[in-house]
N, C-alpha and C positions, 0 to 999 in steps of 0.2 A: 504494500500500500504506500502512494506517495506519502511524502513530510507535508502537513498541511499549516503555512504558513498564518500564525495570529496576528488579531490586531482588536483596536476597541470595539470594532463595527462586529466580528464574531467572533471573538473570543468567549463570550455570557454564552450563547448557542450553543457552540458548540460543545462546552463543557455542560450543558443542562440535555444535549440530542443523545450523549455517550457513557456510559456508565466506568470508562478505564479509557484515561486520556493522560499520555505522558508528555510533558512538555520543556523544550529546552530553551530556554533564556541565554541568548548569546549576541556574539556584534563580530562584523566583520573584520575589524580590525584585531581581534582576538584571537591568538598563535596559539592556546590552548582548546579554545573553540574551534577552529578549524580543523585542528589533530584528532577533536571528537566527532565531529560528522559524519565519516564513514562510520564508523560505529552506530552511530547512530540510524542512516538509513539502514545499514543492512538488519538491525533489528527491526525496523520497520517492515521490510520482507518478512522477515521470519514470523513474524507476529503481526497476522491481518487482523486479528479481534481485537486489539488495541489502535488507538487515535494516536499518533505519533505528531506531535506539532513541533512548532518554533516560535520565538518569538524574537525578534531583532530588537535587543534593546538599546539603539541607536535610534532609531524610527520609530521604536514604541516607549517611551518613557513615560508615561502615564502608569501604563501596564506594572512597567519595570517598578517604577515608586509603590503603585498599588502594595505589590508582592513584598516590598520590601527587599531588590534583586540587589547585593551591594557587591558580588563578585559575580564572575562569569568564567565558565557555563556553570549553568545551576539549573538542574534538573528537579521537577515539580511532577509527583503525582498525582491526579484526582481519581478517586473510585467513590461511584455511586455520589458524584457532586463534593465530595469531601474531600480536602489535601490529605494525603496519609504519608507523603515523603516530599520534604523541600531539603535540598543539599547541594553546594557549591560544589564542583570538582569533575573533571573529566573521569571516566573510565574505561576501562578494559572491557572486551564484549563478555568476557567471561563473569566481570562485576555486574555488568547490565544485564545477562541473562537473571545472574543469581538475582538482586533488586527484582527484576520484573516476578516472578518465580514467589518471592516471597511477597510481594503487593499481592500477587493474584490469589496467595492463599487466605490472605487478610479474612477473617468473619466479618464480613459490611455488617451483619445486622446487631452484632455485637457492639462494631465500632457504632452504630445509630442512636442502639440503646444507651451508649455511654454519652454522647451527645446529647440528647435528649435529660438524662440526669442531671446533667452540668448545667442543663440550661433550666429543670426546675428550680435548682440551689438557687440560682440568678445570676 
């Protein structure tokens, strides 16, 4: 599956149409970010049931401030609307298989439930 490039216009969509959307915060002028790219699409190959995005934090700073993005690449996961991994740092495909692997095993409803608690406390 192609990288589907974010932005403000659908970034809220796309993460409310998908239930496991990964996404990488990076800028072109970034030598660590570029070295993770390929890594990065060929997971995207491997893994069609996942939303594989970008976000160019050059031309999206909104976004980038939203997240709170202070280094780059930083990878953001969403499952089921929820962040369950934000982390700076390139990886190895053998780390981004493992990361993906254990997001996917994540209990959503558990993590809901706890969500929901936190939010009766106030």
């Amino acid at each position: 599956m192609a990288v589907v490039d974010l932005n403000e216009q659908n970034f809220e969509e796309t993460i409310l149409n998908n239930d496991f959307v990964i996404i990488d915060f990076w800028a072109p002028w970034c030598g660590p970010c570029r070295g993770f790219a390929p890594v990065y699409d060929q997971a995207s190959e491997k893994y069609p049931n996942i939303v594989f995005s970008k976000v160019n934090t050059q031309d999206e700073q909104a976004l980038a401030g939203h997240f709170q993005i202070r280094s780059i690449p930083t990878l953001m996961i969403f499952r089921e609307h929820v962040i369950i991994y934000s982390q700076p740092g390139a990886m190895q495909a053998s780390q981004l298989d493992d990361l993906i692997a254990r997001a996917s095993e994540l209990d959503m409803a558990k993590v809901h439930a706890e969500i929901a608690a936190e939010a009766e406390k106030g």
